[in-house]
C-alpha positions as a Markdown table, in Angstrom:
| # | Residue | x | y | z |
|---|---|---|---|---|
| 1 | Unk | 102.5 | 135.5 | -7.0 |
| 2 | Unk | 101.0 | 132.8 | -8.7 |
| 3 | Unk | 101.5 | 130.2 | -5.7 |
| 4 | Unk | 99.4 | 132.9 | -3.6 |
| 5 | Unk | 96.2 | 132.7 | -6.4 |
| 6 | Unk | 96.6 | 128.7 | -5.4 |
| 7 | Unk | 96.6 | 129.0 | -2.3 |
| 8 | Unk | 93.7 | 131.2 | -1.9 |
| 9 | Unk | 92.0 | 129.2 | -4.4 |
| 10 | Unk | 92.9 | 126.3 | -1.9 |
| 11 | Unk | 91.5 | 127.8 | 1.2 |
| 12 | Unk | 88.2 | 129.0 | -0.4 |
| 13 | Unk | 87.6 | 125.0 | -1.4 |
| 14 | Unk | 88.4 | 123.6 | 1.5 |
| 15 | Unk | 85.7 | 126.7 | 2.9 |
| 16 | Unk | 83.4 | 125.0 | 0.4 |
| 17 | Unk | 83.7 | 121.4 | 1.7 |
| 18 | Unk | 83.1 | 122.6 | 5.3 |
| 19 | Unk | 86.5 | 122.4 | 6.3 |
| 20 | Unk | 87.9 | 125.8 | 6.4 |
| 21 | Unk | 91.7 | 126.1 | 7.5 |
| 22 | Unk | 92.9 | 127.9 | 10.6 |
| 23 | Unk | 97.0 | 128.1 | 9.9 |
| 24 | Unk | 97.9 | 129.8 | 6.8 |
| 25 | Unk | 99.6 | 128.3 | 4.2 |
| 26 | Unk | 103.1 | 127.7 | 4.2 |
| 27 | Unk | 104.6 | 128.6 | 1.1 |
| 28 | Unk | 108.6 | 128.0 | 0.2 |
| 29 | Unk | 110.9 | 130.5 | -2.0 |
| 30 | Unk | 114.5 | 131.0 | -2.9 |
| 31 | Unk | 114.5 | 134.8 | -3.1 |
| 32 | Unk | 115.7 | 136.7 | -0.2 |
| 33 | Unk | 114.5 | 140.2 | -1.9 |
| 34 | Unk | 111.4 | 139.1 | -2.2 |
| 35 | Unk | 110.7 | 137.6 | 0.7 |
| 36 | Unk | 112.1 | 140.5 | 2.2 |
| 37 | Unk | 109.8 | 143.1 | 0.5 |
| 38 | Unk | 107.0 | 140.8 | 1.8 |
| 39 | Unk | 107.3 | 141.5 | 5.4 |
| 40 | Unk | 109.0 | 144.9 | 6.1 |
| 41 | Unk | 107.5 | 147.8 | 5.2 |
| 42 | Unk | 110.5 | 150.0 | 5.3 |
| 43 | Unk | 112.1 | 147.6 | 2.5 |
| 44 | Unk | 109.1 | 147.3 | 0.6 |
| 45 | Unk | 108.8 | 152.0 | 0.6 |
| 46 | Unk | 111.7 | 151.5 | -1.1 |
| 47 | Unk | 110.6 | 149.9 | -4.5 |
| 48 | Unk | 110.3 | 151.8 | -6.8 |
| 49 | Unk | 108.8 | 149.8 | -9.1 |
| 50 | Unk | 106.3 | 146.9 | -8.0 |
| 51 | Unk | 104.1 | 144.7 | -9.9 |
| 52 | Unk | 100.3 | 144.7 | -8.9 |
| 53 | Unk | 100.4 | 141.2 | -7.9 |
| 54 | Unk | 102.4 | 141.9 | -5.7 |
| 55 | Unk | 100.5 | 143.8 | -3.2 |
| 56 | Unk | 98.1 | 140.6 | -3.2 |
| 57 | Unk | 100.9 | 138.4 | -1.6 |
| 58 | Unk | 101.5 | 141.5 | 0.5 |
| 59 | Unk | 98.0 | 141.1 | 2.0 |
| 60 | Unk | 97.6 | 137.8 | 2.2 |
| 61 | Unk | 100.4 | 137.7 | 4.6 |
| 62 | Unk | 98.9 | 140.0 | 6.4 |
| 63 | Unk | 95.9 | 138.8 | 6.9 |
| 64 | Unk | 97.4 | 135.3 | 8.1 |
| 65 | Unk | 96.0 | 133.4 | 4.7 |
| 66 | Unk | 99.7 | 132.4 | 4.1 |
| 67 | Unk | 103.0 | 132.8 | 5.3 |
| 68 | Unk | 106.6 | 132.8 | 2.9 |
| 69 | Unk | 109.5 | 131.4 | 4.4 |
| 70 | Unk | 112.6 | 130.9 | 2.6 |
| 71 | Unk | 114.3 | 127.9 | 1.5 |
| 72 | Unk | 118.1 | 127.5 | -0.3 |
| 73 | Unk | 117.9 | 126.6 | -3.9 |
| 74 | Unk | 120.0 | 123.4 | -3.3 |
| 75 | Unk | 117.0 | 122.2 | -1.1 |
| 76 | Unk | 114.2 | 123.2 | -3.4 |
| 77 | Unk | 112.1 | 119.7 | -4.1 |
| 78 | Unk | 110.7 | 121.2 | -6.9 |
| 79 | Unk | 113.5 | 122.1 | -9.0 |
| 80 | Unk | 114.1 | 118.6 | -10.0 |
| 81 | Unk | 110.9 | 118.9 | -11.6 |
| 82 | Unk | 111.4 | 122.1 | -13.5 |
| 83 | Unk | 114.9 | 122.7 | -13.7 |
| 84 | Unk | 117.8 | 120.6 | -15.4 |
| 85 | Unk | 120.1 | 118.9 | -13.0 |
| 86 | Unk | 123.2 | 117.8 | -12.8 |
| 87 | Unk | 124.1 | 113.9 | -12.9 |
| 88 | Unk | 125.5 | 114.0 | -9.6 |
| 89 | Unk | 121.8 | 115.5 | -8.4 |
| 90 | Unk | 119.9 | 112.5 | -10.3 |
């Protein structure tokens, strides 16, 4: 949710600087379920409960602005940055 705000914030400054983007933005996650919910529709009838954000990400995808693909956790770069790790991941 909060890396689709960036990346819309991203695509509306490089808008700005006369170098709009034609791809959407590729964006990496670790949850299956969500990723899921993202792009089918019979999954995502099924929630019972959803937050408003949500339906943001929804439409971004689909109107090509980004695109979720998913990712294991063991691969994640970022969770060295945010996460504790092991000594045998350092």
């Amino acid at each position: 949710m909060e890396g689709n705000r960036e990346a819309l914030w991203l695509r509306g400054l490089y808008s700005e600087i006369q170098r709009p983007l034609s791809a959407p933005i590729s964006l990496k996650g670790d949850n299956e379920g969500a990723i899921g919910t993202v792009y089918n529709p019979k999954h995502y009838s099924r929630t019972k409960y959803t937050l408003l954000k949500f339906h943001g990400v929804r439409e971004s995808v689909a109107e090509g602005n980004i695109s979720i693909s998913y990712v294991p956790t063991e691969e994640m770069l970022a969770n060295g940055l945010i996460k504790a790790l092991t000594l045998a991941k350092h």
